[in-house]
ROZASE-750670 format. One record per residue (C-alpha): residue number from 0; chain; residue in one letter; z, x, y. Coordinates in steps of 0.2 Angstrom, whole numbers, plus 5000, padded with zeros to 4 digits. Layout:
nr->NUM kette->A rest->a z->Z x->X y->Y
...
***
This chain:
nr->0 kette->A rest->x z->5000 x->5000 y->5000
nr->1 kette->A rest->x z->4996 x->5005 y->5016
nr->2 kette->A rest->x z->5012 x->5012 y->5027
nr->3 kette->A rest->x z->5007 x->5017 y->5043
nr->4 kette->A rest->x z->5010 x->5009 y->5056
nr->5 kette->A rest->x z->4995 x->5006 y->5064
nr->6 kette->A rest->x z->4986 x->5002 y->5049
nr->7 kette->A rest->x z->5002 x->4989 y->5050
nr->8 kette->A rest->x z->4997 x->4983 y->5065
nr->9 kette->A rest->x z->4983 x->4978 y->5060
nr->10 kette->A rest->x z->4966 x->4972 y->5068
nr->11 kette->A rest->x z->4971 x->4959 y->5078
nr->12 kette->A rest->x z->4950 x->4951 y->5079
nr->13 kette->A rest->x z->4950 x->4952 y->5061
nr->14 kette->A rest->x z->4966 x->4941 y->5061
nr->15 kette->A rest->x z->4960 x->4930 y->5071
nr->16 kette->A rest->x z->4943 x->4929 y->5061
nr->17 kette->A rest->x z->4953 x->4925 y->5044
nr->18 kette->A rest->x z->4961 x->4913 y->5052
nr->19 kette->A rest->x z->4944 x->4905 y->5058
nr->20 kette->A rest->x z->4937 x->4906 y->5038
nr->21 kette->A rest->x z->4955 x->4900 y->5034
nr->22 kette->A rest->x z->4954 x->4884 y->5045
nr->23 kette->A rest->x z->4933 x->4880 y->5039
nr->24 kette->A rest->x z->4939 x->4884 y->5021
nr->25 kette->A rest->x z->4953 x->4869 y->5023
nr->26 kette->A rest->x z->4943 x->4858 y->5031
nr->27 kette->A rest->x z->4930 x->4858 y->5019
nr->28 kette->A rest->x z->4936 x->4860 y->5002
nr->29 kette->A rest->x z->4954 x->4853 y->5003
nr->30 kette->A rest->x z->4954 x->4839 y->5018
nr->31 kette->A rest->x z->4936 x->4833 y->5016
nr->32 kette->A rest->x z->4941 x->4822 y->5001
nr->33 kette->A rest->x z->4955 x->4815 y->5009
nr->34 kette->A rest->x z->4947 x->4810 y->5027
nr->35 kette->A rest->x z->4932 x->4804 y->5017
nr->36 kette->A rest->x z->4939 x->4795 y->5003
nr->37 kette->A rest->x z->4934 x->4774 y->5011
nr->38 kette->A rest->x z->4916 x->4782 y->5012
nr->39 kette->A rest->x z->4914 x->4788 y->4998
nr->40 kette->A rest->x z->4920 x->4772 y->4990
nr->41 kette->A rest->x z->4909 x->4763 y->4998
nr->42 kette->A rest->x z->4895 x->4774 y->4995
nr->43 kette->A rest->x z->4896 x->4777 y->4976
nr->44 kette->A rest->x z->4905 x->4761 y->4972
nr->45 kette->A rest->x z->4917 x->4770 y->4961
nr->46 kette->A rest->x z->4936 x->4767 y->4959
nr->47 kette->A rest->x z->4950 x->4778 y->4968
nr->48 kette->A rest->x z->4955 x->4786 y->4952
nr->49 kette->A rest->x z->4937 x->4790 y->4947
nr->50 kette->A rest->x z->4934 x->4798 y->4964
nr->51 kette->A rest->x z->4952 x->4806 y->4965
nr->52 kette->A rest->x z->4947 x->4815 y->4945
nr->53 kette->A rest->x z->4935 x->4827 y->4954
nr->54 kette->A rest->x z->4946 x->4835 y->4966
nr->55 kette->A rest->x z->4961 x->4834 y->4953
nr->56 kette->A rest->x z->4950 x->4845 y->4940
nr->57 kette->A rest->x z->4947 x->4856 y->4954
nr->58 kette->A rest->x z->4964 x->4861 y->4957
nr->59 kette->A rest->x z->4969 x->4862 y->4940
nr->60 kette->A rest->x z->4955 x->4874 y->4937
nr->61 kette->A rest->x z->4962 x->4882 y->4951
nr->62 kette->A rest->x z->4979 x->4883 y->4947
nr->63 kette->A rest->x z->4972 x->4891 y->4929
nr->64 kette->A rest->x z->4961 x->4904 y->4939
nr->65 kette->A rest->x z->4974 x->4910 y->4952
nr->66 kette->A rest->x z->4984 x->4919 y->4944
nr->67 kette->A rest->x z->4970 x->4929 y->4937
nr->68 kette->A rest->x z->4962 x->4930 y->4954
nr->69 kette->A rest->x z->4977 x->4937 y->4959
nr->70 kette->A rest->x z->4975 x->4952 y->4948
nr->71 kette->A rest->x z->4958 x->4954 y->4959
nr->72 kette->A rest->x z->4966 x->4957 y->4976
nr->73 kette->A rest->x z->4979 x->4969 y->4967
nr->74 kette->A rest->x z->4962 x->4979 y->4963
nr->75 kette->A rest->x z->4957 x->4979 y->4978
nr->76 kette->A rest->x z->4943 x->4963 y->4978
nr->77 kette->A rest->x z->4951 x->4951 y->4990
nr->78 kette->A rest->x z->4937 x->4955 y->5000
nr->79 kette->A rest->x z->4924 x->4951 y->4990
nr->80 kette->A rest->x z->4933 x->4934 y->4984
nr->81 kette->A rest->x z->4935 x->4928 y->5002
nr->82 kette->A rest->x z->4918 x->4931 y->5006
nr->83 kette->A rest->x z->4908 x->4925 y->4989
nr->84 kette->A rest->x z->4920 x->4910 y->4984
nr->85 kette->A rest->x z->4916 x->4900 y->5000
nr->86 kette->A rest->x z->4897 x->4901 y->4997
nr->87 kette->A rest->x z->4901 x->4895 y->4979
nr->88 kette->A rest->x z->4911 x->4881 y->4988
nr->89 kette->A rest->x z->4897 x->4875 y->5000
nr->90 kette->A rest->x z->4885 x->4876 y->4988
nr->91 kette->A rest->x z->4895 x->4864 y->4976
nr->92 kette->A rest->x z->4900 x->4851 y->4990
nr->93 kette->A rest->x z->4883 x->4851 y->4996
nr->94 kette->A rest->x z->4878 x->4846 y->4977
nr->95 kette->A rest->x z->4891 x->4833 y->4979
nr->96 kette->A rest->x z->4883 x->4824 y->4994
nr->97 kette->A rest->x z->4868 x->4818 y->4982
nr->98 kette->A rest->x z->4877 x->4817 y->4965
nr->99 kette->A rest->x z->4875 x->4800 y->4956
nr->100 kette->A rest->x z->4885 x->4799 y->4941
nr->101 kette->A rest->x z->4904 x->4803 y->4939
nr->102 kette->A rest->x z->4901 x->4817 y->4926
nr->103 kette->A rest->x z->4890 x->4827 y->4940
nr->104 kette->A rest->x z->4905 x->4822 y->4952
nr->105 kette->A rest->x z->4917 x->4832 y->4939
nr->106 kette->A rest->x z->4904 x->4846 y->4936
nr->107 kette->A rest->x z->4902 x->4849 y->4955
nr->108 kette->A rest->x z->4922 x->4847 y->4959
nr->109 kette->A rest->x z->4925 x->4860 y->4944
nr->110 kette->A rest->x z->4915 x->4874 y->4954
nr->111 kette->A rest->x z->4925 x->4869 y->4967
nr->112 kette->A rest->x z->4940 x->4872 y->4958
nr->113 kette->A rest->x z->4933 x->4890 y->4954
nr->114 kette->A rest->x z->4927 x->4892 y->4974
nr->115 kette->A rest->x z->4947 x->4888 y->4979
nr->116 kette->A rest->x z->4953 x->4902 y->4968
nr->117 kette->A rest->x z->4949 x->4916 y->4977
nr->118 kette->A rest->x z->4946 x->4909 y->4993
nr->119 kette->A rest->x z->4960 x->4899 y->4999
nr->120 kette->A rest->x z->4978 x->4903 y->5006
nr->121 kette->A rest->x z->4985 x->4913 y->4993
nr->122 kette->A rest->x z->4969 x->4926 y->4991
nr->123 kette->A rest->x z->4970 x->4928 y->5010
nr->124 kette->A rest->x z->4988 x->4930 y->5011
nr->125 kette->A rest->x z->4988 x->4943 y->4995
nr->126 kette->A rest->x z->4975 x->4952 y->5004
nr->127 kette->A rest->x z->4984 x->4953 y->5018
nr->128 kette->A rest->x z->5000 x->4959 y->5012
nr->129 kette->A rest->x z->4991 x->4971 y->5002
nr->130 kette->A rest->x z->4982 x->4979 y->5019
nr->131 kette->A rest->x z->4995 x->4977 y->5029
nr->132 kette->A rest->x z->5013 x->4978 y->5022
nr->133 kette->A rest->x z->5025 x->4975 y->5035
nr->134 kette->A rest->x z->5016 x->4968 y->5047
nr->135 kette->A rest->x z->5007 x->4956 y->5034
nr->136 kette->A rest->x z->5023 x->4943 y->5038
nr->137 kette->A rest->x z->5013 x->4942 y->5060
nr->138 kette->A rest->x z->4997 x->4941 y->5053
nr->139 kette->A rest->x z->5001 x->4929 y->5041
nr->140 kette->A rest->x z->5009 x->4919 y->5054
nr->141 kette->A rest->x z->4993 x->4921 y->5067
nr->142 kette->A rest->x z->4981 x->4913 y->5052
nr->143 kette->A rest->x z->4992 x->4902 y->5049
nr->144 kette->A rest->x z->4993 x->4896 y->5067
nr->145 kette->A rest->x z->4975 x->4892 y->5069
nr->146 kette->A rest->x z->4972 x->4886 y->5050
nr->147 kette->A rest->x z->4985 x->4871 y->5052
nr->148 kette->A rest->x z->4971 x->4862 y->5064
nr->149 kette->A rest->x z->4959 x->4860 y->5049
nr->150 kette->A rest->x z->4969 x->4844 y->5045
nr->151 kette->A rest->x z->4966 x->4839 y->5064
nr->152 kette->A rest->x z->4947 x->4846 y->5063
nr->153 kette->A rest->x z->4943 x->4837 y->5046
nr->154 kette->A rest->x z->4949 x->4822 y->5048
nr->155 kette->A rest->x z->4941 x->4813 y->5066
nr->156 kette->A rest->x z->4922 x->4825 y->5058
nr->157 kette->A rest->x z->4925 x->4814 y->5043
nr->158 kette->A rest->x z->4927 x->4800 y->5051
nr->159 kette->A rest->x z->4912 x->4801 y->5064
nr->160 kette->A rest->x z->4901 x->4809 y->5048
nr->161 kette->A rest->x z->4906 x->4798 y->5037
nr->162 kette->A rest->x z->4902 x->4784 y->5049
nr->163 kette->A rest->x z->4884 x->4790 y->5052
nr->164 kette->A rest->x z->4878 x->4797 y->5035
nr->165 kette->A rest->x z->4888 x->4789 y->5023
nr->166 kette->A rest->x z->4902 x->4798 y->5012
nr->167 kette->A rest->x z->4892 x->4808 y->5001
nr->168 kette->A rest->x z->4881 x->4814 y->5017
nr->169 kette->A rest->x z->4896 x->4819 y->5026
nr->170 kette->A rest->x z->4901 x->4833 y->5011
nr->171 kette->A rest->x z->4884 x->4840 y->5014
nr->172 kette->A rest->x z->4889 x->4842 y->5031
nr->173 kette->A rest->x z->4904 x->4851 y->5028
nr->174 kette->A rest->x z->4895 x->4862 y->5016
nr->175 kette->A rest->x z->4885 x->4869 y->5031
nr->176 kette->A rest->x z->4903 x->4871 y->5040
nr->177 kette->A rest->x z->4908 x->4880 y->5027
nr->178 kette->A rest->x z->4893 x->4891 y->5025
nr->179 kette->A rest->x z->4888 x->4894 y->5043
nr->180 kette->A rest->x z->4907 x->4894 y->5049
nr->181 kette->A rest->x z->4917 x->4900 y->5037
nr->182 kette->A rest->x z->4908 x->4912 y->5028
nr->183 kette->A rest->x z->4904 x->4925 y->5042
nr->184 kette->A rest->x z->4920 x->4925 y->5050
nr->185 kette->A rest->x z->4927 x->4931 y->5034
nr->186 kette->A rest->x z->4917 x->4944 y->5031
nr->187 kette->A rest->x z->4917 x->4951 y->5048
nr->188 kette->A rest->x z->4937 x->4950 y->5048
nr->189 kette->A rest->x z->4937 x->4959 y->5029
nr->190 kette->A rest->x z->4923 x->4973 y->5037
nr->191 kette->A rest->x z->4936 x->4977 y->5051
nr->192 kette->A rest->x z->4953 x->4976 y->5040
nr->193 kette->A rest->x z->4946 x->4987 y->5028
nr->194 kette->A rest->x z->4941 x->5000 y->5041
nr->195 kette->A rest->x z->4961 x->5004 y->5042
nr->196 kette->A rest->x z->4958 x->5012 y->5028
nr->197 kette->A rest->x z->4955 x->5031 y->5027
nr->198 kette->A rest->x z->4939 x->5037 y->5022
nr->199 kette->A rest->x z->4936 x->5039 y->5004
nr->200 kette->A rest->x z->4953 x->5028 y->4999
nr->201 kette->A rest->x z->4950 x->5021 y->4981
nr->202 kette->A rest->x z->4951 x->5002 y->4975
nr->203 kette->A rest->x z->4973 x->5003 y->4973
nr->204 kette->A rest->x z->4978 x->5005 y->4955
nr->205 kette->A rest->x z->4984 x->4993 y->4943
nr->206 kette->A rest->x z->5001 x->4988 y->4944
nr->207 kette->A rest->x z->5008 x->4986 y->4926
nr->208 kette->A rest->x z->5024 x->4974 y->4923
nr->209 kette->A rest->x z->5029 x->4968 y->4940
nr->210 kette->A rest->x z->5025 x->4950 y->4935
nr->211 kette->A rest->x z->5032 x->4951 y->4918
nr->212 kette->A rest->x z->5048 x->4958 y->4929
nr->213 kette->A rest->x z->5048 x->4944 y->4940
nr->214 kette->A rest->x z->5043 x->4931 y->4927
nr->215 kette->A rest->x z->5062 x->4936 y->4922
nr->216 kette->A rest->x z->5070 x->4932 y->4938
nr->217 kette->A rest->x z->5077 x->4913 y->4939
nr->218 kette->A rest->x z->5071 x->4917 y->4958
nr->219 kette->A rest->x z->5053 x->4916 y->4954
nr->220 kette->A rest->x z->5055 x->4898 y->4944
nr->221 kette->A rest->x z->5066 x->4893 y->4959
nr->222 kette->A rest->x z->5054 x->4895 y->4970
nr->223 kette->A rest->x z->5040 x->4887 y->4960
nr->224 kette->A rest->x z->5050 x->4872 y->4957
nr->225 kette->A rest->x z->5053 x->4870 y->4976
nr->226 kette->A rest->x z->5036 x->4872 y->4980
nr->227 kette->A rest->x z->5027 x->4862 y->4966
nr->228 kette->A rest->x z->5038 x->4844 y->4971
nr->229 kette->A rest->x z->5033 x->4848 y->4989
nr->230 kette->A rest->x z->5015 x->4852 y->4986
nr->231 kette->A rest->x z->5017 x->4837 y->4974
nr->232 kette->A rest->x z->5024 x->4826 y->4987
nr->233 kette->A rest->x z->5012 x->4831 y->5000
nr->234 kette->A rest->x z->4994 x->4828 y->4992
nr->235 kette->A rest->x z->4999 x->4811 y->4987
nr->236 kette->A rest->x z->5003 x->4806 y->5004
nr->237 kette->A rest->x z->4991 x->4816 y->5013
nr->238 kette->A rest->x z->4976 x->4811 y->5000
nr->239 kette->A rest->x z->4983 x->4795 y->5004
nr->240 kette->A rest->x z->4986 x->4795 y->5021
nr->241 kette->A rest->x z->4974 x->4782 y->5028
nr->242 kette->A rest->x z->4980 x->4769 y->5013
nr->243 kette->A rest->x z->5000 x->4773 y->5017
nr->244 kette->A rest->x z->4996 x->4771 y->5036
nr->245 kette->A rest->x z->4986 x->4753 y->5035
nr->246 kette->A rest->x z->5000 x->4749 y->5022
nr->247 kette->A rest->x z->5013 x->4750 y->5038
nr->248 kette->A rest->x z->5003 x->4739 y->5049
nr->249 kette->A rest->x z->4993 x->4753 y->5057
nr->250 kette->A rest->x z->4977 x->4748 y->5064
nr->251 kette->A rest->x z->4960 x->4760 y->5057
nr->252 kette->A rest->x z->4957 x->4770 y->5075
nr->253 kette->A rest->x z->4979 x->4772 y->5073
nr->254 kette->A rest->x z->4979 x->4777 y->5055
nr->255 kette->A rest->x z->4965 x->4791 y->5058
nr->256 kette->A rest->x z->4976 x->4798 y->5074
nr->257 kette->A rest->x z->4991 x->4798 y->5065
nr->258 kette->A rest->x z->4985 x->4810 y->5050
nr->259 kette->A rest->x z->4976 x->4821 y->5062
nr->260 kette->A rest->x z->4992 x->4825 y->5069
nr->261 kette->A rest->x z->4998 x->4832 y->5053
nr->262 kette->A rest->x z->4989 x->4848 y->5058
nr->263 kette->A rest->x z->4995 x->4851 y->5077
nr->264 kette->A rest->x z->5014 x->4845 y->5069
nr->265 kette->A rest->x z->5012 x->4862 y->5056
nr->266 kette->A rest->x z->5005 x->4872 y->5072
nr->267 kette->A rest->x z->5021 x->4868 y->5080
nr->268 kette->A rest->x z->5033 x->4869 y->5065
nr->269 kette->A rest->x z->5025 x->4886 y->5066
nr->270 kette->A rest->x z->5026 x->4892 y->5085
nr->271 kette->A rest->x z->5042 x->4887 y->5083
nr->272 kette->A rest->x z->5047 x->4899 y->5070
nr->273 kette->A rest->x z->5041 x->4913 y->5078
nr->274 kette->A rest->x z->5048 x->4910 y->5093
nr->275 kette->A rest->x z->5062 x->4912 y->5085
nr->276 kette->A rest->x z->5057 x->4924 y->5073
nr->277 kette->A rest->x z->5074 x->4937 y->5074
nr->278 kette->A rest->x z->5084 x->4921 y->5076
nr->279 kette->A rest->x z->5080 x->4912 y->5064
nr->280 kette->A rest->x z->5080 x->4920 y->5043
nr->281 kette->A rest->x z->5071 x->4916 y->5031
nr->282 kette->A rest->x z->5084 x->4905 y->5020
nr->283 kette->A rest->x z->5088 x->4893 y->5036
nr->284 kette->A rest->x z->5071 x->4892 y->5041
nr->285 kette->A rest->x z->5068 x->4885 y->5022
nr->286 kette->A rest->x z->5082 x->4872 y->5023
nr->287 kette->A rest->x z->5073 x->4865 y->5039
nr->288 kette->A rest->x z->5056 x->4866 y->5031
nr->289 kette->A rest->x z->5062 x->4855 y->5017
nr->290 kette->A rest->x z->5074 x->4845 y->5024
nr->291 kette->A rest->x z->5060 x->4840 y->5037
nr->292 kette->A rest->x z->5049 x->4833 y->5022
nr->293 kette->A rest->x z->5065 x->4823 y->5016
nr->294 kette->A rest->x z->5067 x->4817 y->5034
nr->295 kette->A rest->x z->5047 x->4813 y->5033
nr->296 kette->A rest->x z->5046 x->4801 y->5019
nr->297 kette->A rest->x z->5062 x->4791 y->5023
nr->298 kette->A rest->x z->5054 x->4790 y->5040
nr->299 kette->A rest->x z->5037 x->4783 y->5031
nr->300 kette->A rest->x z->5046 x->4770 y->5022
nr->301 kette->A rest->x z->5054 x->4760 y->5036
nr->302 kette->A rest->x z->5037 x->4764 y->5045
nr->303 kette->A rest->x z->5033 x->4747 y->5041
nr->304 kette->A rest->x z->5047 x->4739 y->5055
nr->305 kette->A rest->x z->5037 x->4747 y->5068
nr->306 kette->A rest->x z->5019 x->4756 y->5063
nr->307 kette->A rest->x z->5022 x->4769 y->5078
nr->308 kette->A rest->x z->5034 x->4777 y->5067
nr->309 kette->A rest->x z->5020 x->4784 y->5056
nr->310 kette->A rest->x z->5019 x->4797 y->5069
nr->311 kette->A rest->x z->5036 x->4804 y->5068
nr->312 kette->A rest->x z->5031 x->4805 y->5050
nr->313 kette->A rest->x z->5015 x->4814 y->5055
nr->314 kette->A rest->x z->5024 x->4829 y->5064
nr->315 kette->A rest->x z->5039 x->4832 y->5052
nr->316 kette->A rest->x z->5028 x->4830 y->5037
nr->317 kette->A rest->x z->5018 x->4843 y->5045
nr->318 kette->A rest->x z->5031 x->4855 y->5053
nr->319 kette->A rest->x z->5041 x->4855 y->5035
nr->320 kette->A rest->x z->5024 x->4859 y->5026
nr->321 kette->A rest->x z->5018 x->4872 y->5041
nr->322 kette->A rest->x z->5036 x->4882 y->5036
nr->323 kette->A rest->x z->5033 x->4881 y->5019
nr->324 kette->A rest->x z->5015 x->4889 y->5018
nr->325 kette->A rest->x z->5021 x->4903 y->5030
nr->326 kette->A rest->x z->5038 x->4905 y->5020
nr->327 kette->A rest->x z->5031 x->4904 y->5002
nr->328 kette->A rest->x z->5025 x->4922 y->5002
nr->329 kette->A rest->x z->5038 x->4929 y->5013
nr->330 kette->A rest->x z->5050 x->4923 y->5001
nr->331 kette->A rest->x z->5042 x->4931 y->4986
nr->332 kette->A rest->x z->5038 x->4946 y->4997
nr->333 kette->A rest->x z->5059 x->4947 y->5001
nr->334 kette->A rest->x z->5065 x->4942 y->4984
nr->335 kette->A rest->x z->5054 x->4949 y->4973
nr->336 kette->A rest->x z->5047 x->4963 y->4982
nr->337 kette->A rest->x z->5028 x->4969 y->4984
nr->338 kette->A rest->x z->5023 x->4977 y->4970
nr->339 kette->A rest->x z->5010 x->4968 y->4957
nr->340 kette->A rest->x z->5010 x->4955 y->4974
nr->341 kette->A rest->x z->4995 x->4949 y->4970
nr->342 kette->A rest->x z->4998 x->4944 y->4953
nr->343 kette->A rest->x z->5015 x->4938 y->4957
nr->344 kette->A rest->x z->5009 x->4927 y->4970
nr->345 kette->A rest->x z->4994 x->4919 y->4961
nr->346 kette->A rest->x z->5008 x->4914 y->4948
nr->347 kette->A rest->x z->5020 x->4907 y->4958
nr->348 kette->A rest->x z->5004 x->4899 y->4967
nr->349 kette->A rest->x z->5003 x->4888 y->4950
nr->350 kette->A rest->x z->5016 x->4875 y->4952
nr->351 kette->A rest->x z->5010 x->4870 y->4971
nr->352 kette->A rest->x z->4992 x->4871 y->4964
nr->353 kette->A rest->x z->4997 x->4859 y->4950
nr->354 kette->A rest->x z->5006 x->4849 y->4962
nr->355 kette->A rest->x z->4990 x->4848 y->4972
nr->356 kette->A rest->x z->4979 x->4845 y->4958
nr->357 kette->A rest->x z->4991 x->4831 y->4952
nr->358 kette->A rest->x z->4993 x->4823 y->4969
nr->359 kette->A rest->x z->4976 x->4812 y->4970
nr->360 kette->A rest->x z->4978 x->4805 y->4953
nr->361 kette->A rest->x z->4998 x->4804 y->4954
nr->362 kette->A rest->x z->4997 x->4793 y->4969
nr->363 kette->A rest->x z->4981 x->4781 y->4963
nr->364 kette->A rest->x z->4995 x->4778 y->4948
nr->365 kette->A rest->x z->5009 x->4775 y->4958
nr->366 kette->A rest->x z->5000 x->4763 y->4970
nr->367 kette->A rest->x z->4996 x->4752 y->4954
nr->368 kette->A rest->x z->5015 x->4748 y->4956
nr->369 kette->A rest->x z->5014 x->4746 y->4974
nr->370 kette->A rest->x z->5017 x->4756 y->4991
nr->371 kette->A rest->x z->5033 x->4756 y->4989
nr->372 kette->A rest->x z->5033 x->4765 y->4973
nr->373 kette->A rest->x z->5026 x->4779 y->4984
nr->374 kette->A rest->x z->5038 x->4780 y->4996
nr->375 kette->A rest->x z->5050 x->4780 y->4982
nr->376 kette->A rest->x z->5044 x->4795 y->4972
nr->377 kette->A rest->x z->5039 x->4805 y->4984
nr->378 kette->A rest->x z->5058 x->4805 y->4994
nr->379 kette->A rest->x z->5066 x->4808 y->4979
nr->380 kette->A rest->x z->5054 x->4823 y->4975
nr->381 kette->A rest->x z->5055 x->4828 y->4993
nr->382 kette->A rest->x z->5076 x->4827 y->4991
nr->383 kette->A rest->x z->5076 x->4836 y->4974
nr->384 kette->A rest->x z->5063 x->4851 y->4982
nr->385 kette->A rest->x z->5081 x->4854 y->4994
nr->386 kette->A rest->x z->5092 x->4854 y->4983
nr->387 kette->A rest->x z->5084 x->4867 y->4973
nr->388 kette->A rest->x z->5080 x->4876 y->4988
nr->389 kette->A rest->x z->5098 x->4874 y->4994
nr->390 kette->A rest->x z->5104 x->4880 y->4976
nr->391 kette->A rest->x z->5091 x->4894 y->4975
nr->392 kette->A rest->x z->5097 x->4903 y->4991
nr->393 kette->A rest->x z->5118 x->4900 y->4988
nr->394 kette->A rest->x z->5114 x->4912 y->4975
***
């Protein structure tokens, strides 16, 4: 790892450009379902649960390729992942916008799955710890800034695209985002980060037995537990938004401003934070990141006396989920150190992949029971995510 300290530092334009690639990457391939899902409805006339199958499949693929992906950015091809995996993913969504039979849907969100692997969060995040040790926590931080405003980008472009192309046309759309957008500004940023490097440095060696060492440490499973229920918790209601939100009385135009506060609210959760940076450690800041959620639902559920409440919902849902993707790594960073962190990382990365992967399909099966069985579930997973969390770091 590199230990100088202006290789720590950093290249603050290559920051800022992951966290451009971050913010297209989300949009596209994680919130492009969510913000599209009435249109697509209507524009293949199939059921929630079929339509929510394709980007289940891709997270579970996901969650089965991190870890391995992982491995890559400990040999020194983050790089590469960030820049290749998006193509792979506007490819794919661009093949979803004239898809017509449910098995192509699940074929085309399976390369997805694939695409999300190495070019999502935890490959940048790796990458960056890997480049910049120390100073990986500031960087992380900056990208993390401008990548919660893919909700608030997403959402309204779905709903205009979706308006005037239909839902299937609005993923080809996206595709070009991501393709045009994303794409370059990742490889520009890796091109500059790598530059740090001296002359001639070789691809870092393999890092034998540092997971096997954390995969030992209750640590490791405490934080997989904590961040699976939340992950859980939080691609139900967000895949959901737009039905939870109507649900409360909220009118369409109200319902489509409410989730795209979601990203400003993990903006702030995050200013906030580093604000306070040598305030604030990392075990408080984790009690208020998942107490927020808990605070979140309970304010969702009695949403429905008055439907403004949603968007106090909105902004602690999204400050408590802002925290958590900055504090995820930091905490595996602090508890379980850097070496093999790649590897270490795309493992713990399984349970919140799951929990995403679970979410779409989860929630289509708990609104057969009714709304109120999803307010239910996801409090009590929420509440259960804190007290693991307040558990975990008593020890």
């Amino acid at each position: 790892m590199i230990t100088d300290p202006d290789h720590e530092r950093g290249d603050s334009l290559a920051v800022w450009l992951l966290a451009v690639g971050q913010t297209l990457t989300y949009a596209a391939l994680y919130y492009s379902f969510a913000a599209l899902l009435p249109d697509l409805e209507v524009a293949t006339g199939w059921s929630k649960a079929q339509l929510a199958a394709g980007p289940t499949l891709a997270f579970l693929i996901t969650a089965a390729l991190t870890p391995f992906t992982g491995r890559l950015v400990d040999r020194g091809w983050g790089g590469e992942m960030l820049v290749g995996m998006p193509v792979l993913g506007a490819f794919a969504l661009v093949g979803l916008g004239f898809v017509g039979s449910v098995p192509g849907w699940l074929i085309l969100w399976a390369i997805i799955g694939v695409a999300q692997s190495g070019a999502l969060y935890e490959t940048c995040f790796a990458f960056l710890t890997r480049r910049l040790g120390t100073g990986a926590r500031a960087a992380i931080t900056r990208v993390t800034l401008v990548a919660g405003f893919a909700g608030t980008l997403a959402f309204p472009m779905g709903y205009q695209l979706g308006a005037a192309f239909g839902g299937q046309g609005a993923l080809v759309a996206f595709g070009g985002l991501l393709l045009l957008g994303a794409v370059p500004a990742n490889a520009v940023g890796v091109v500059r980060l790598r530059r740090l490097q001296a002359a001639g440095t070789m691809r870092p060696p393999p890092e034998p037995g540092a997971l096997v060492s954390a995969l030992r440490n209750p640590a490791f499973w405490g934080i997989s537990a904590i961040f699976g229920l939340t992950y859980l918790s939080h691609s139900v209601l967000l895949t959901y938004a737009l039905t939870v939100f109507a649900d409360r009385g909220a009118g369409e135009a109200m319902a489509v401003l409410a989730a795209a506060c979601i990203g400003p609210a993990q903006v702030a959760g995050r200013v906030v934070l580093l604000l306070n940076e040598k305030r604030v450690s990392t075990q408080i800041a984790t009690i208020w990141s998942l107490g927020s959620i808990v605070a979140a639902a309970a304010l969702l559920w009695v949403a429905g006396l008055a439907p403004m409440l949603i968007f106090g919902f909105a902004l602690l849902q999204g400050a408590g989920i802002g925290l958590s993707s900055i504090l995820r790594p930091v905490l595996l960073a602090e508890l379980l150190g850097r070496r093999g962190f790649g590897a270490i990382s795309g493992a713990a990365a399984v349970a919140p992949i799951l929990g995403t992967a679970a979410g779409p399909v989860f929630g289509a099966m708990l609104l057969g029971y009714g709304t109120a069985a999803v307010y239910a579930v996801c409090l009590a997973m929420a509440v259960a995510a804190l007290v693991i969390g307040v558990g975990l770091l008593r020890r």
